[in-house]
C-alpha positions, 0 to 999 in steps of 0.5 A, a space after each residue: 149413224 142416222 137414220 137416213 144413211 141406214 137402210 134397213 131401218 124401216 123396210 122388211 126386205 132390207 132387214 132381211 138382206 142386211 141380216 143374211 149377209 152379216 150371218 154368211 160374212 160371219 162364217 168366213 170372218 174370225 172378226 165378225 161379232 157374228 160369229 160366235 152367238 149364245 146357244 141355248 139349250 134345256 127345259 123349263 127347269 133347267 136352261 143352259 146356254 154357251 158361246 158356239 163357232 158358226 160353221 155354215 149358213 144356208 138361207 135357202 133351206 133356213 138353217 145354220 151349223 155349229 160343231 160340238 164335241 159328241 160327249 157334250 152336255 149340250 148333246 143330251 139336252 138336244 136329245 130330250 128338246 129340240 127346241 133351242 134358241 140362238 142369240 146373236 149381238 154385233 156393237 159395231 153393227 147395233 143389231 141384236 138377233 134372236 133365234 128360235 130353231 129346231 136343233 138335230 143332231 148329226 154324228 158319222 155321216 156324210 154332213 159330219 164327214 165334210 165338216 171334219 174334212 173341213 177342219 184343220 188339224 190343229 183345231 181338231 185338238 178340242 176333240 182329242 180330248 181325253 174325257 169329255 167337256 165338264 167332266 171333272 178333274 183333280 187339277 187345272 187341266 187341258 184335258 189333252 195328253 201333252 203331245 196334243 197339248 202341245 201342238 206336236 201331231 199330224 194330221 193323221 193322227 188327229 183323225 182320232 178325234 172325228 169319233 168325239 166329233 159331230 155337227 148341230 144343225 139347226 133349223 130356224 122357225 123364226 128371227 127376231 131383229 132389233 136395231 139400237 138407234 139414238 133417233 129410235 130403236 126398231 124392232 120386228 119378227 119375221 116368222 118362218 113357219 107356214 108362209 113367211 110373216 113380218 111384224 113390226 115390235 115395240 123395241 
């Protein structure tokens, strides 16, 4: 791709408006390699990321959900840091972004309760599990009982899981944006906190 046919290249208001429109096309988009980012989360001496589902965007207010199982170890580490950071890569695209957010917690409230009604039944299964995610086990296991396991249950009975069933919100303090490109990577910042500020970055 060259450099002529991309807008975005070398203008701040088009990297911005290039990067919303892949992460709100990302939540509505099983294809989109946006979809999925790394979440990192921890303190200095222990660090720990894994691989989320974007759930919702929402520019206006800058910020961005996924959904969690409550007995996560993910959980804790929210608890005792909110600060987090988010790490998004599209091949096809050539953009990678770097997220730092504020990470809240929300469990049985309105914002849980229209995510849950939001999600089918069937993907409901990751919440029924017996015992939490990490927990150890003396076998290879699903952690499901078999009728779940198996996908025999309605959506009734999957209401079971809505207790294991929460929503991290994460508020964006800043975005770092980098483009690979054969005639010369570009890299910037845009900083959230305060007025908004763009910086270019050496790639």
């Amino acid at each position: 791709m060259s450099v002529e046919n991309v807008s975005y290249y070398e203008d701040f208001n088009e990297i911005e408006k290039k990067l919303w429109a892949l992460l709100v096309r990302a939540v509505n988009d099983r294809s989109s390699e946006f979809r999925t980012p790394v979440f990192i989360c921890g303190d200095k001496n222990n660090l720990d990321g894994r691989v989320v589902v974007l759930r919702k965007v929402d520019e206006k207010n800058l910020s961005l959900q996924f959904h969690s199982d409550i007995r996560s170890t993910k959980i804790d580490a929210i608890k005792k840091n909110s600060n987090s950071s988010l790490l998004f890569y599209g091949k096809k695209e050539k953009i990678q972004l770097r997220m730092k957010v504020e990470s809240k917690l929300h469990y049985n409230n309105e914002i849980t309760k229209e995510s849950w009604n939001k999600t089918g039944h069937i993907s409901r299964k990751c919440y029924l599990v017996t015992n939490g995610p990490g927990t150890k086990s003396e076998k290879p296991t699903s952690g499901l009982d078999n009728k779940f396991d198996n996908f025999d249950f309605t959506k009734e009975e999957s209401e079971a899981g809505y207790k294991n069933f929460c929503v991290v919100k994460c508020k964006i303090k800043s975005i770092e944006w980098l483009y690979l490109a054969a005639k010369g990577h570009r890299r910037a910042l845009i900083d959230f906190q305060g007025s908004k500020k763009f910086s270019w970055l050496i790639p």
